[in-house]
N, C-alpha and C positions, 0 to 999 in steps of 0.2 A: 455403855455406848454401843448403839449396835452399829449394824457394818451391810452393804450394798451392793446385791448380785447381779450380776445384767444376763441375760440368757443369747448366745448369739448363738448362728449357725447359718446354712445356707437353706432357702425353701425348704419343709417339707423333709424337716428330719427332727416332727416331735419338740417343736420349742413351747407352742402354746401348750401342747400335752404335757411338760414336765411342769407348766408355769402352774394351770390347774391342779397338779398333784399336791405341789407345794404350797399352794393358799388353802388348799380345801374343800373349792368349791371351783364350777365353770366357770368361774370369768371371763374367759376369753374363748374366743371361737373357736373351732376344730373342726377341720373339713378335710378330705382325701387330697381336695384343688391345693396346687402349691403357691404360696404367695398371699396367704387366707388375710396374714397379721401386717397392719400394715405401720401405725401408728404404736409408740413404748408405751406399755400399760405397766402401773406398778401394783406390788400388792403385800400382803403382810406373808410371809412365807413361816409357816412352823417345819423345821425338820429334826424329829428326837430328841429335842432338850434345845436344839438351837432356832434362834428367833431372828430375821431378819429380813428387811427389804428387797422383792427380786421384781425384777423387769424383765417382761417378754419382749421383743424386738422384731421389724420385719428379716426376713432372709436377704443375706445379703448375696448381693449379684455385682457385676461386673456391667457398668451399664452409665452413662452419660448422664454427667450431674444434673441436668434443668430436664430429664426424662420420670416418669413418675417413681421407676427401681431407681432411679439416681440420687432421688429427694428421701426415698427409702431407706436409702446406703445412710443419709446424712444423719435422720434419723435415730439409726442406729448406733453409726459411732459418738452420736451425742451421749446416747445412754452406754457407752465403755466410758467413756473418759468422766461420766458422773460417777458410776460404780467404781469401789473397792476392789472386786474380783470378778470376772466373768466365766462363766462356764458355758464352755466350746463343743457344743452337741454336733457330733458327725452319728452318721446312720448307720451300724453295724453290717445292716441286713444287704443294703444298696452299696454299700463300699467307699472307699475313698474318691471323688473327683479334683480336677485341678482346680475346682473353685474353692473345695476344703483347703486345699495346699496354701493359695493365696490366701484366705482368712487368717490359716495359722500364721503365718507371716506376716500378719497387718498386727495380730496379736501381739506377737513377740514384740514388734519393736515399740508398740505399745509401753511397755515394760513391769505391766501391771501384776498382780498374780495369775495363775488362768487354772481351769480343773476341767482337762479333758473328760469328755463324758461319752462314750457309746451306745447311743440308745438301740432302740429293739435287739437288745440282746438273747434276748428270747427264742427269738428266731430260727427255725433251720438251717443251716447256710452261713449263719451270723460270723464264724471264727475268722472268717477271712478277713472282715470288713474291721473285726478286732484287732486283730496283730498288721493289719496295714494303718491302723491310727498311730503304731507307735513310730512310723515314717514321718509325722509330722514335725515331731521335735518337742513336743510338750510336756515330755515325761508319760508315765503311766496313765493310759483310757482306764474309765472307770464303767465298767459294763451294767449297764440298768435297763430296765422297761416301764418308761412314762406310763405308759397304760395300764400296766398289772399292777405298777409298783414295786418290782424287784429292784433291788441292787440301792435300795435307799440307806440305808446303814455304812455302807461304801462311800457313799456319796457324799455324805452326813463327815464321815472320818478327813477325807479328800481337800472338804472346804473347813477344817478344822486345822488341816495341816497346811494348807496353803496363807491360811489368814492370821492363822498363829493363836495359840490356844486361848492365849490372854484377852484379844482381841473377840475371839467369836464366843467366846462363854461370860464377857463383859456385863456388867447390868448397873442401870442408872441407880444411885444413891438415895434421889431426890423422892423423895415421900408426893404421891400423887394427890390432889388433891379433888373430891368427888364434889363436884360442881353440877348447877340444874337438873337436881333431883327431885321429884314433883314428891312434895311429902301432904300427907293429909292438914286440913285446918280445920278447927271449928269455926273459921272466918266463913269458908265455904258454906257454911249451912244458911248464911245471912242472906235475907232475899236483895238485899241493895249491893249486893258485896260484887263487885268487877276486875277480876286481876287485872294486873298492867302488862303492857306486851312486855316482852323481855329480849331486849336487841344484843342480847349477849353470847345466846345460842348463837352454833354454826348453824347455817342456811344454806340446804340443798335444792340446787338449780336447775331443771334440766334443760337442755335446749334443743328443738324440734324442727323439722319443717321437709320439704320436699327436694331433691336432688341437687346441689349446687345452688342452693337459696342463702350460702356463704358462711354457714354455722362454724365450722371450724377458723376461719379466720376472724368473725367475729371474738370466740376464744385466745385466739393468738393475740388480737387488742386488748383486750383486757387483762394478760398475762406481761402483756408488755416482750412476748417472747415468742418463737415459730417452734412452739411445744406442739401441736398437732401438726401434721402433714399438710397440706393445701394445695390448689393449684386450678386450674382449669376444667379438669376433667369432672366429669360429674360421678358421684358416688364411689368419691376415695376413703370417705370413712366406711368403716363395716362394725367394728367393736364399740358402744357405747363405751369411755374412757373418761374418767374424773379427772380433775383436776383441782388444787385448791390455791386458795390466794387472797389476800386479805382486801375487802374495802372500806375505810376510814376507821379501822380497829376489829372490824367485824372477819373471822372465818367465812368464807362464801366456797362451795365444797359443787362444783359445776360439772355437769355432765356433758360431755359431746357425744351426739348419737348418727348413726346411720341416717341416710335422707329415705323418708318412705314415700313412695312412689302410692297409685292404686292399686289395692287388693288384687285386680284382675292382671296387673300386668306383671306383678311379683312370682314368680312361675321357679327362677332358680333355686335351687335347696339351699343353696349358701343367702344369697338375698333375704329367704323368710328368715334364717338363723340370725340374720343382722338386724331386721326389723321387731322380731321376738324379743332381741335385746333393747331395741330400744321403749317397746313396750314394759319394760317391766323396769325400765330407768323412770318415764313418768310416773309410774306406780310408787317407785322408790321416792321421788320428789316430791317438794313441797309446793316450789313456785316453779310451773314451767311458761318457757318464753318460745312461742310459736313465731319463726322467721320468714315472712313475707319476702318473695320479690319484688321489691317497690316496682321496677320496672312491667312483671305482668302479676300483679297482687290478685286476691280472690279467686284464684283457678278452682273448680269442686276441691281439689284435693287439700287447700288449704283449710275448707269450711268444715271439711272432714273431720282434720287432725281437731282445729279446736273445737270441735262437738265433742271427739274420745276425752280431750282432756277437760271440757264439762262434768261430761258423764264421767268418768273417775273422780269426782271432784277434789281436782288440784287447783290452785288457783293459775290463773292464765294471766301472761301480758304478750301482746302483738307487738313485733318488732320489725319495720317495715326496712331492709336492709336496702343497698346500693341507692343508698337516698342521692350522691355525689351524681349520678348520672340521672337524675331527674334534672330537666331544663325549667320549664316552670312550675316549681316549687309549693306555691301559696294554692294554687288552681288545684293540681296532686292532692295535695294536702287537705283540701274542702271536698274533694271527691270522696278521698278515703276515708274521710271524717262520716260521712252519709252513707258509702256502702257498709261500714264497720256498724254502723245502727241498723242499717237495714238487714246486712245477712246473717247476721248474729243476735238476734233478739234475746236468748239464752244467756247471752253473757252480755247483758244491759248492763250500760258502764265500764264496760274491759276498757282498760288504759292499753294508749297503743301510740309506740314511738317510733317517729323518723329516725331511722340513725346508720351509717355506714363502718362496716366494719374494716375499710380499705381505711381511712382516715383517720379513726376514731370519733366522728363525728355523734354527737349526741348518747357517747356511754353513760355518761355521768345521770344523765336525767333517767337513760332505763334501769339504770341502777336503785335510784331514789323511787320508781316505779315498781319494780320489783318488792323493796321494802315495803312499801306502802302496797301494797295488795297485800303481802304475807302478813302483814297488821290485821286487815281484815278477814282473812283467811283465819286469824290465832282467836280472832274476837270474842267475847263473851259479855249478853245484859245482861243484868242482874232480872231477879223475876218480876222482883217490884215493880219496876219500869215495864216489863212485858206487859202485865196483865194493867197496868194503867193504859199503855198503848192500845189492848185489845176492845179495853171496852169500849176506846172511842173509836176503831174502824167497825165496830161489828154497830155501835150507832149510828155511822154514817152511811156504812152499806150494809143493813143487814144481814144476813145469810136469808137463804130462799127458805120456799115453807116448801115441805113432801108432803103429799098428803092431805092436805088443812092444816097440818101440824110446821111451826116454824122449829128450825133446828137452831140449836143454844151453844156457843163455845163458852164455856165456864173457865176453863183455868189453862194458864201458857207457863212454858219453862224453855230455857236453853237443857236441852240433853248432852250436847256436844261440841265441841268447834271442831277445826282442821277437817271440812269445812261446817261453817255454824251450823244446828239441825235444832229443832224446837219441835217440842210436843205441847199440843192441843187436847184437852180433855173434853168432850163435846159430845151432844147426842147425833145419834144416828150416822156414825161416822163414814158407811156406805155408802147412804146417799147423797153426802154432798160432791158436790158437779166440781172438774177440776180447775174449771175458771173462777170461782173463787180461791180456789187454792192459790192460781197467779197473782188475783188481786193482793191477797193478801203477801205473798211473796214480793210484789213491788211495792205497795205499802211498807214494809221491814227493810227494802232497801234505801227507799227514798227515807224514811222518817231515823233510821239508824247509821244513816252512811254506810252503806255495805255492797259498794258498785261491785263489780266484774265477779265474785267467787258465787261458787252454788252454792245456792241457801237450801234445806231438804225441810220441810212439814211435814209430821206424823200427828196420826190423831188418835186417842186411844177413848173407847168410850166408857162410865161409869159400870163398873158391873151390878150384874143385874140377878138377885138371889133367884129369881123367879125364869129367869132364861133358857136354864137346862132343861126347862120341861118342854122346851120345842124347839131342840135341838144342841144347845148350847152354847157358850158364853162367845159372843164374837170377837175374831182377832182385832188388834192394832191395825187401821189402815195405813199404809204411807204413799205421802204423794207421791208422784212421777218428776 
C-alpha cells in the first residue's frame, strides 16, 4: 500500500523544485517570481527504493480567505489533510520568517507526521538558516539541495522514519494485470477487417481556451469538487494539472491548462513557461475541448487555438461556456450554429455544445460529445470499402488531365488513425492540384461519417525502373 506526501512551505523556498526532483521530470513550473504554484499537482515520486504519491502545493501566506492567497491557503491545506505526511520546506539560505513559524504550528496541531526539510543547503551562508529551523519544534531539518540533488539519501531515511518502515517499504500483493495491449493479427491483413472502438481505454482530455473562459470550473463540475482554484480573476491557472475521474465506468484522465492569450501579447517569462505547458498537454491529448465565451464567442484568438489543435491533429469539440447568462438562447444558438460553419471550415462538422460550468448545465451531452469524436478520431475502413468508395468518386469527378495526360488514382488504404490518414497510389502525384485533395477529403467524411477530426491524404506513386535516369525515383507527396 503506498502512502501520500504533500510538499508545503511558504512562496519560494524550492517546493516545485523538490516536486520535479522527485517525479523525474518538470512537471511543474519553476520561476525566480514567488507564488509561481498555485493549484496541488500530484505526481508518482521515486526516492531510492521508495515509491510514492507527492503533491506540490501553493505557498502559504497569511491572507484573507475569499482573496486569491486566501483560496491558495485552502487549497493547500486540502492537500495536508489528504496526505499521510508532509514535508515542511523552510530556506536555509534566506532564514527563518514568522510565517515559517506560523506554518510549523498549523502543522503540528495538524498532528500528522511531518519531515522538516532545509533546502538550498548548498549555499554559503546557509548554517544559519539551518540551526534556526531547529526553533520550530519539528525535530531535526534535513539539509538538501532541490536543484543539485544533495541531501536525497537523508531525506529518503527521514520519510522512512517518520512513516514507519512497514508502511513506506509496503507493496501490493495483487498481481497486475496487462490490459489493451495492441498485439499483432493476421485478422489485420483482411482488407474487410475493421476493429471496434474499444471504450474501455482511459481517455485523455485536454481543456483549452483563452483567459477566464471558465476552464477550471468547468473541471470543478465535473469532479463534483473545488479540486482546482477558481475565481474571478483572469489567468489563475499557470501549470497544466490532471486530474482523473470516472464517467459511466470509463477512466477520463483531464487536463486543465493555462488560458492563452495572443502570441504578441505573452511578453512575461513565466506566461510563455505556462503556455508552453499547455502546448505540450494538447500534444499529449487525444480529445481536446476548446472553451468559448458564449457571452463574446469567436474572438481571433479563439479561431486560433482551434486551428493549432487541427493542425496537431487532435480531435476538437467546442464548448460554448456561460451558456446561463445567455437571454435568448435559440437566436445565440442559430448564430453560433452559422459562424461555427463559417469560421471553421477545417474542422467541417466539429460538435459544439452549449453548456455552463456554473450550473452544470449540458455536461452530460459534451461528455457523450467528446466520446463520440474520439470514436472517430480511433476509426479505421477496411480497404475493401476504400477502394470500392474510390472508384466511384474518381467516376464521378474525375481527377483533371496534366498535360493531355489524365491522372489515374489506382489503389487507397488507411495507413493510420489517431487521426485517420490514407494513402493513395496514383500517377503523377505532383501534379495533382490541392482542391481535389479537399474534394476528396469531404467525400470520406460525408460518405464515412468522419465529421470534426483531420483526415490527412498521402499519395505515393508506382515506381518507375526507368526514373533514375533523370534524376530519380520521386518522393511521397502529402497533402496539406
Amino acid at each position: 500500500m503506498s502512502f501520500t506526501v504533500a510538499i508545503v512551505g511558504r512562496p519560494n523556498v524550492g517546493k516545485s523544485t523538490l516536486f520535479n526532483r522527485l517525479v523525474g521530470k518538470k512537471l511543474a513550473l519553476v520561476d525566480d517570481t514567488p507564488g509561481v504554484t498555485r493549484d496541488r499537482r500530484p505526481g508518482d515520486a521515486r526516492l531510492m527504493g521508495l515509491h510514492f504519491t507527492i503533491i506540490d502545493t501553493a505557498g502559504l501566506e497569511k491572507a484573507d480567505a475569499e482573496s486569491l492567497q486566501g483560496r491558495m491557503r485552502a487549497q493547500t491545506e486540502a492537500a495536508i489533510d489528504e496526505a499521510d505526511i508532509s514535508l515542511f520546506v523552510v530556506d536555509a539560505k534566506y532564514g527563518l520568517t514568522p510565517v515559517d513559524k506560523e506554518l510549523g504550528e498549523m502543522l503540528r496541531r495538524r498532528g500528522k507526521p511531518v519531515v522538516l526539510v532545509a533546502n538550498k543547503s548548498e549555499a554559503k551562508g546557509s548554517d544559519g538558516g539551518f540551526y534556526d529551523a531547529y526553533t520550530i519544534g519539528l525535530g531535526e531539518p534535513v539539509p538538501i539541495s532541490a536543484e543539485h540533488g544533495q541531501g536525497m539519501l537523508d531525506l529518503r531515511d527521514a520519510i522512512v522514519a517518520a512513516i514507519g518502515e512497514e508502511r513506506a517499504y509496503a507493496k501490493d500483493n495483487e498481481d497486475v494485470a496487462v490490459t489493451n495491449v495492441d498485439l499483432p493479427s493476421e485478422m489485420e491483413e483482411d482488407e474487410d477487417y475493421e476493429p471496434e472502438y474499444d471504450d474501455t481505454k482511459p481517455l485523455r482530455v485536454a481543456i483549452i481556451g483563452r483567459p477566464n473562459a471558465g476552464k477550471s470550473t468547468l473541471i470543478n463540475r465535473f469532479l463534483g469538487e473545488d479540486r482546482l482554484l477558481t475565481g474571478p480573476e483572469a489567468g489563475i491557472t499557470r501549470d497544466s494539472i490532471s486530474v482523473e475521474w470516472d464517467w459511466r465506468g470509463r477512466t477520463i484522465k483531464m487536463f486543465d491548462t493555462a488560458g492563452m492569450r495572443r502570441k504578441a501579447r505573452v511578453t512575461e517569462k513565466l506566461e510563455k513557461l505556462s503556455v508552453a505547458d499547455s502546448l505540450r498537454s494538447i500534444r499529449f491529448a487525444e480529445t481536446v475541448v476548446i472553451v468559448f465565451d458564449a457571452t463574446i464567442p469567436f474572438e481571433k484568438q479563439d479561431l486560433q487555438l482551434a486551428d493549432l489543435v487541427i493542425r496537431e491533429g487532435r480531435a476538437a469539440v467546442l464548448a460554448f461556456n456561460k451558456w446561463d447568462l445567455i437571454e435568448d438562447q435559440q437566436a445565440v444558438l442559430a448564430d453560433l450554429r452559422e459562424k461555427t460553419e463559417r469560421l471553421l471550415p477545417q474542422a467541417r462538422g466539429i460538435r459544439a455544445v452549449p453548456i455552463s460550468g456554473q450550473t452544470g448545465r449540458g455536461l452530460d451531452k459534451l461528455m457523450q460529445s467528446i466520446i463520440d469524436t474520439d470514436m472517430v478520431w480511433n476509426k479505421r475502413v477496411s480497404t475493401a470499402k476504400l477502394n470500392r468508395w474510390l472508384d466511384a468518386v474518381t467516376t464521378q469527378h474525375p481527377p483533371p488531365a496534366v498535360s493531355g495526360r489524365r491522372l489515374k488514382l489506382k489503389y487507397m488504404t488507411q495507413v493510420k488513425a489517431r487521426p485517420p490518414a490514407f494513402m493513395i497510389s496514383c500517377t503523377r502525384a505532383d501534379a495533382l492540384p490541392e482542391s481535389y485533395t479537399r474534394y476528396l477529403i469531404n467525400a470520406l467524411r460525408a460518405d464515412f461519417n468522419m465529421p470534426s477530426v483531420p483526415i490527412r491524404i498521402m499519395y505515393r506513386e508506382k515506381e518507375n525502373p526507368y526514373e533514375s535516369r533523370s534524376g530519380g525515383r520521386r518522393k511521397p507527396v502529402q497533402s496539406k
